[in-house]
Structures are given as C-alpha cells and as structure tokens.
Backbone as XML, in Angstrom:
<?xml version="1.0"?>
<chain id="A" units="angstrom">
  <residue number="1" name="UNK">
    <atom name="N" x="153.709" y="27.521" z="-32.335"/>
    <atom name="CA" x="153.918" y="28.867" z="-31.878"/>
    <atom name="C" x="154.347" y="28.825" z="-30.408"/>
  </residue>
  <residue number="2" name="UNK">
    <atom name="N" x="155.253" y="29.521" z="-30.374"/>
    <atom name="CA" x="155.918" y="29.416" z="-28.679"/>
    <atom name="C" x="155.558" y="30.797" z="-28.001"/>
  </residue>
  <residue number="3" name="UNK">
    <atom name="N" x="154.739" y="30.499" z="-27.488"/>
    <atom name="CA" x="154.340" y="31.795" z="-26.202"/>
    <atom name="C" x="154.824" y="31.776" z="-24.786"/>
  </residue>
  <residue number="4" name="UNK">
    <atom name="N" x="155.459" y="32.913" z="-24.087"/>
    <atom name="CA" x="155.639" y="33.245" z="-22.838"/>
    <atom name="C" x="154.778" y="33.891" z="-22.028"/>
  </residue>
  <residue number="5" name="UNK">
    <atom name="N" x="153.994" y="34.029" z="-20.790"/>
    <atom name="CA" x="153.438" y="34.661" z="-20.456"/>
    <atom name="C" x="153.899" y="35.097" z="-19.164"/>
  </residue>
  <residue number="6" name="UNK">
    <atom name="N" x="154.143" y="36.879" z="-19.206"/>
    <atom name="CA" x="155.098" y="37.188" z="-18.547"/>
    <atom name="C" x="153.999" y="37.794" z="-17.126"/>
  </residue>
  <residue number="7" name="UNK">
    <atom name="N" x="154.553" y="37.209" z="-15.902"/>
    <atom name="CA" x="153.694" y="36.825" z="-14.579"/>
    <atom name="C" x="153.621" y="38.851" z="-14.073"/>
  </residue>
  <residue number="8" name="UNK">
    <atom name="N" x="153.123" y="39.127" z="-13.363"/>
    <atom name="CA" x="152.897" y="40.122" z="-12.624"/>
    <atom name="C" x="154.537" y="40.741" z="-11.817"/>
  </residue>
  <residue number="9" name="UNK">
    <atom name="N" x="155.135" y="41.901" z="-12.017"/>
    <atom name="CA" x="156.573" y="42.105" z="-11.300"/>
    <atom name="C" x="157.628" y="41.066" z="-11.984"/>
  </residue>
  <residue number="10" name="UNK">
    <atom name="N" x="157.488" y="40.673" z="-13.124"/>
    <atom name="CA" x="158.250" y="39.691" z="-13.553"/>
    <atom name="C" x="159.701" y="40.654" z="-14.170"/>
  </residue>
  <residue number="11" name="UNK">
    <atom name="N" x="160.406" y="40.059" z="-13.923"/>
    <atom name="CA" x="161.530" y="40.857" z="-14.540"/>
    <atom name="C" x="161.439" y="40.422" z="-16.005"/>
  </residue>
  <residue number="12" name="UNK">
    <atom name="N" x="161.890" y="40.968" z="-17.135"/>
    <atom name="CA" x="161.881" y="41.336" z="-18.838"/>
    <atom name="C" x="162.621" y="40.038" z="-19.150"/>
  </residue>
  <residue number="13" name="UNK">
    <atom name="N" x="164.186" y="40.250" z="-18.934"/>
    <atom name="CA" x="165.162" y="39.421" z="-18.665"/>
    <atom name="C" x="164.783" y="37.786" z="-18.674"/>
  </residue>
  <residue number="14" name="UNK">
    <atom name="N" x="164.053" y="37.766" z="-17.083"/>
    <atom name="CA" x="163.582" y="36.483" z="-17.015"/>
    <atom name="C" x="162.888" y="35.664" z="-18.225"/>
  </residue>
  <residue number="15" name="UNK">
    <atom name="N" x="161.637" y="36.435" z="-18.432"/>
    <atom name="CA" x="160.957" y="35.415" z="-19.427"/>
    <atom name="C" x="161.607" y="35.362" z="-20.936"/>
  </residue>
  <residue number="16" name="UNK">
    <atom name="N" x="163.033" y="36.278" z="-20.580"/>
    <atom name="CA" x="163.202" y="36.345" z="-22.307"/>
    <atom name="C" x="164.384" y="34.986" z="-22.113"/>
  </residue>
  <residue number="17" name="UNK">
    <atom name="N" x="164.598" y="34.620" z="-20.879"/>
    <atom name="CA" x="165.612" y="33.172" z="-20.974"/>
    <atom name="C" x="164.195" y="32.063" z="-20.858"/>
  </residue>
  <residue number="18" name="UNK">
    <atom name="N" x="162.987" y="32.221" z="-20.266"/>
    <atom name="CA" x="161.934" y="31.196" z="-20.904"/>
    <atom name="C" x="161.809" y="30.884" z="-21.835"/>
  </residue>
  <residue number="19" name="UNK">
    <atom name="N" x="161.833" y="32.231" z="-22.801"/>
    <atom name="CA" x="161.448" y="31.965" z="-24.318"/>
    <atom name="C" x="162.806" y="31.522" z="-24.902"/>
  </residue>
  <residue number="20" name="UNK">
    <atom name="N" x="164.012" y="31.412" z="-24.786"/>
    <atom name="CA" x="164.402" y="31.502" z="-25.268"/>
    <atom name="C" x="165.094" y="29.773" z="-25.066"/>
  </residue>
  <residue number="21" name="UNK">
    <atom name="N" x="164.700" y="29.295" z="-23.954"/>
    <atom name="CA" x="164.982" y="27.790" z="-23.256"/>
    <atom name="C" x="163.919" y="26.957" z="-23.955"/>
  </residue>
  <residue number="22" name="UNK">
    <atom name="N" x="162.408" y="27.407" z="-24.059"/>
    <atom name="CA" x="161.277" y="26.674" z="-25.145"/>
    <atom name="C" x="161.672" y="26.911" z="-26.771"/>
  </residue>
  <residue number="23" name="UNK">
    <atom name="N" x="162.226" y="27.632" z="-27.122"/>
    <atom name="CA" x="162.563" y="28.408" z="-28.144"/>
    <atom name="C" x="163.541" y="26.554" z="-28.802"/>
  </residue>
  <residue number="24" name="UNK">
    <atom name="N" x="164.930" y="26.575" z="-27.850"/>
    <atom name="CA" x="165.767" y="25.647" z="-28.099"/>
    <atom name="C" x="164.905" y="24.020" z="-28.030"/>
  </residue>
  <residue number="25" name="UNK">
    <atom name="N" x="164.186" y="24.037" z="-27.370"/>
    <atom name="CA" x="163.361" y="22.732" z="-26.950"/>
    <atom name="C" x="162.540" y="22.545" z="-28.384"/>
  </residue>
  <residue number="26" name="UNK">
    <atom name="N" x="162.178" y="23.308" z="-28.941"/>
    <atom name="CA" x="161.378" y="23.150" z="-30.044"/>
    <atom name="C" x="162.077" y="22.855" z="-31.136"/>
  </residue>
  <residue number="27" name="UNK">
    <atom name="N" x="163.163" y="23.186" z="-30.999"/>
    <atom name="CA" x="164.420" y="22.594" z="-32.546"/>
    <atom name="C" x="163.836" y="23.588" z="-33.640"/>
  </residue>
  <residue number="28" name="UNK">
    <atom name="N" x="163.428" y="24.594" z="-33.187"/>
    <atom name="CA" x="162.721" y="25.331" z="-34.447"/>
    <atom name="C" x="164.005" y="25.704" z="-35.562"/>
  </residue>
  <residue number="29" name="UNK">
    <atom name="N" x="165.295" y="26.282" z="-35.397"/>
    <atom name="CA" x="166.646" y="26.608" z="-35.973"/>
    <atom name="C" x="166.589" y="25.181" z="-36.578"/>
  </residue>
  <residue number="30" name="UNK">
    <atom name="N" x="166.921" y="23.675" z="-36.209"/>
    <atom name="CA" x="167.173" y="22.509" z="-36.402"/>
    <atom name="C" x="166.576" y="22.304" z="-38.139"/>
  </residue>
  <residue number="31" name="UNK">
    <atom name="N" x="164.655" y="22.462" z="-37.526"/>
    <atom name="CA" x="163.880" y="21.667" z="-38.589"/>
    <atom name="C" x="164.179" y="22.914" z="-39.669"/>
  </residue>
  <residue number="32" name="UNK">
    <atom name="N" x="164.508" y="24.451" z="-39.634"/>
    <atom name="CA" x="164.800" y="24.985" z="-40.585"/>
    <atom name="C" x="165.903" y="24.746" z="-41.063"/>
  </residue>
  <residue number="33" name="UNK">
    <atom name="N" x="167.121" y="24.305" z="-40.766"/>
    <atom name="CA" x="168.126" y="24.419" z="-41.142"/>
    <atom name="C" x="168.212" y="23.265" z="-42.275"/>
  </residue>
  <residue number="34" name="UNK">
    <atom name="N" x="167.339" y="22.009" z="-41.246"/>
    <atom name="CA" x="167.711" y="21.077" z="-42.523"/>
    <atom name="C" x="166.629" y="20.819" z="-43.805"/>
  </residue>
  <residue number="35" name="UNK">
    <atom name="N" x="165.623" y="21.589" z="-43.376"/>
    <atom name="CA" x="164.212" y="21.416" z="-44.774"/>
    <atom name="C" x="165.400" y="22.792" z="-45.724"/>
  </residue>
  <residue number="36" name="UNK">
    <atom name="N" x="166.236" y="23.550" z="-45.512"/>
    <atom name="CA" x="166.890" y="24.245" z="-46.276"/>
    <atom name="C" x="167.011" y="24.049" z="-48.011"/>
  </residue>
  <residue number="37" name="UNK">
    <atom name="N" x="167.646" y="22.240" z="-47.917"/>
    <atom name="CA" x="167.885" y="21.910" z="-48.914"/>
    <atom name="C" x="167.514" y="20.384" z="-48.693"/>
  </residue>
  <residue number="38" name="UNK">
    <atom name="N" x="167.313" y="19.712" z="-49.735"/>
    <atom name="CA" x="166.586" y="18.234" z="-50.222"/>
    <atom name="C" x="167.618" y="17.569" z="-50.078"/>
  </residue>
  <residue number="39" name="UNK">
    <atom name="N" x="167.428" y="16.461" z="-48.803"/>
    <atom name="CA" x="168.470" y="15.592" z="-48.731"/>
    <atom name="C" x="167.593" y="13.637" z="-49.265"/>
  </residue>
  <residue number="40" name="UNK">
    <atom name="N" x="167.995" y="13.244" z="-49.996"/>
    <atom name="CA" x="168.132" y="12.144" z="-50.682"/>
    <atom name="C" x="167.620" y="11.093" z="-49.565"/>
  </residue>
  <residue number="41" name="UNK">
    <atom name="N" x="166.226" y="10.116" z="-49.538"/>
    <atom name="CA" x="165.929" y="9.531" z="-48.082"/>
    <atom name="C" x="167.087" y="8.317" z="-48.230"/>
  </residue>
  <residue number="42" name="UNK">
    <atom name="N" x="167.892" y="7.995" z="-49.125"/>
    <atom name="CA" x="169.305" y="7.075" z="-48.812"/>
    <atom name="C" x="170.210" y="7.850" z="-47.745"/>
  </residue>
  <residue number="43" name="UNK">
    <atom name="N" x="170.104" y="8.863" z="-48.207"/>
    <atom name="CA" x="171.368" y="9.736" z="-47.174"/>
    <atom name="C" x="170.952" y="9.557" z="-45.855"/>
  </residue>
  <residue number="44" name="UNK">
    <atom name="N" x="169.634" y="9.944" z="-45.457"/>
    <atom name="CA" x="169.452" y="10.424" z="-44.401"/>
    <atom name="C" x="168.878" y="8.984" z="-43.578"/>
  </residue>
  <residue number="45" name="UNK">
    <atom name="N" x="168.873" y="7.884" z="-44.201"/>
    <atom name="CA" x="169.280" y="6.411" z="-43.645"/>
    <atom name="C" x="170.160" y="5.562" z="-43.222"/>
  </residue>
  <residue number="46" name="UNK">
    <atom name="N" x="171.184" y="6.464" z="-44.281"/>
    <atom name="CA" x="172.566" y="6.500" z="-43.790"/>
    <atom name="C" x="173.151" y="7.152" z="-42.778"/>
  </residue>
  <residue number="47" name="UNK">
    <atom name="N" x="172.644" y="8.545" z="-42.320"/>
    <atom name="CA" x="172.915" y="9.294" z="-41.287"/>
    <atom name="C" x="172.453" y="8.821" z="-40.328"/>
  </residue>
  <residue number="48" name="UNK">
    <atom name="N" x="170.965" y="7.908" z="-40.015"/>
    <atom name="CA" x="170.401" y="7.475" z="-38.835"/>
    <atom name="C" x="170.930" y="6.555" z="-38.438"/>
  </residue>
  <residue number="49" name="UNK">
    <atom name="N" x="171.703" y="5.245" z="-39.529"/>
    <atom name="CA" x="171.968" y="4.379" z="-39.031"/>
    <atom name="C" x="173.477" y="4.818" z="-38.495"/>
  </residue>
  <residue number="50" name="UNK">
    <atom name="N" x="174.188" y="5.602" z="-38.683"/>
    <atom name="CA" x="175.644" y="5.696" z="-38.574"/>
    <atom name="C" x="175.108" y="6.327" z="-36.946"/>
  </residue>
  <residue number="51" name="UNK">
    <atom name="N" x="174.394" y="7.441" z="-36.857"/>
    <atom name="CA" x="173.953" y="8.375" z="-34.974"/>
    <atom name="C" x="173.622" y="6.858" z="-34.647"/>
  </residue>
  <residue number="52" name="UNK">
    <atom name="N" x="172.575" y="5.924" z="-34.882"/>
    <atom name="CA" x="172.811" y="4.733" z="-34.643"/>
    <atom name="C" x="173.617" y="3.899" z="-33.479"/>
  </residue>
  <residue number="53" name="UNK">
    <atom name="N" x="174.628" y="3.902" z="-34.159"/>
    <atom name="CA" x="175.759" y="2.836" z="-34.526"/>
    <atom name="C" x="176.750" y="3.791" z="-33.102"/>
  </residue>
  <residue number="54" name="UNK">
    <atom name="N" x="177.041" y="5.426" z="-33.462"/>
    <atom name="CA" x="177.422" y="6.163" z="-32.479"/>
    <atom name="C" x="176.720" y="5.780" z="-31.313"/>
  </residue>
  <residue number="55" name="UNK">
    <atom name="N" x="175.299" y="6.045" z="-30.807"/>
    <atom name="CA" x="174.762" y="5.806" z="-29.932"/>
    <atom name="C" x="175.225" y="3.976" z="-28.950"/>
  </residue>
  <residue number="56" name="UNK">
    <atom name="N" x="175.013" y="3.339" z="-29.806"/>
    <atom name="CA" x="175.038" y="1.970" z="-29.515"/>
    <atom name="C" x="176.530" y="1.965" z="-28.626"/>
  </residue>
  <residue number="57" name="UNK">
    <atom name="N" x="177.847" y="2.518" z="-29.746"/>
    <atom name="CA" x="179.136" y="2.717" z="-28.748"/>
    <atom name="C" x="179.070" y="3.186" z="-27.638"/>
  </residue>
  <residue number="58" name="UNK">
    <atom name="N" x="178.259" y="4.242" z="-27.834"/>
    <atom name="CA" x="178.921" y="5.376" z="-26.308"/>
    <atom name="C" x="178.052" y="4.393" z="-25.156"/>
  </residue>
  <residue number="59" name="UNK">
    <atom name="N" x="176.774" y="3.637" z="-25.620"/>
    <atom name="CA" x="176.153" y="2.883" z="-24.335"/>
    <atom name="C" x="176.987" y="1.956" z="-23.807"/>
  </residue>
  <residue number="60" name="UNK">
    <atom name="N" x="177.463" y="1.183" z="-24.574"/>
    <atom name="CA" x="178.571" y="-0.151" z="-24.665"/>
    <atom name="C" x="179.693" y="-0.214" z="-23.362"/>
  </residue>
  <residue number="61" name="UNK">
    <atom name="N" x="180.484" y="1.244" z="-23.964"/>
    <atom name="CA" x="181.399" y="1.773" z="-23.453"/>
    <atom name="C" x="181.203" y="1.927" z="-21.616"/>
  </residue>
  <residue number="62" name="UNK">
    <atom name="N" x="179.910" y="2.465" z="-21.723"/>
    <atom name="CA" x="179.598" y="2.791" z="-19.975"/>
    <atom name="C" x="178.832" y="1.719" z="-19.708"/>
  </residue>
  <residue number="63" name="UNK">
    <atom name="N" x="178.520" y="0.347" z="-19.711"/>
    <atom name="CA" x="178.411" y="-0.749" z="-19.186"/>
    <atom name="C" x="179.866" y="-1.239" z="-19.057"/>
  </residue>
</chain>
C-alpha cells in the first residue's frame, strides 16, 4: 500500500507528484500487467536470458 502524507501548507499538487513518483517505484502497473496472462516459465527464461545478453552488450560497449 503506498501512502503520502501530506505535511502542513503543503501544496495538493505536490504530494500528488510524491504519490505518483512511489506509485512508479513500486512497478505496481508492471506486476499487473504481466500476472494478466500465464506466461510459460520457458518463455520467461528465455526473456531473462536474452535482457541478459542485452545488458551484458550495452556494458561491453562502454568499457
């Protein structure tokens, strides 16, 4: 559960870009999007190793 607690003279505005900056930090959209539908644990071994494999390049590259 993501709570803001909005300070004394606080502008509305403000804490609604707090909540809304913890909001993104939590991947809450993310973990719903992908429990959506049943992905196969081959697939999604396949997907880790391939972000992987991406990751490993882009480090490579900037050494």
């Amino acid at each position: 559960m993501i709570r803001v607690s909005i300070k004394e003279n606080e502008d509305i505005n403000r804490a609604l870009k707090r909540f809304k900056k913890k909001f993104e930090k939590a991947q809450v959209i993310k973990d719903y999007r992908s429990n959506a539908f049943y992905t196969k644990k081959s697939v999604m071994l396949r997907e880790e190793k391939l972000r992987a494999s991406y990751v490993q390049k882009l480090k490579s590259k900037e050494l």
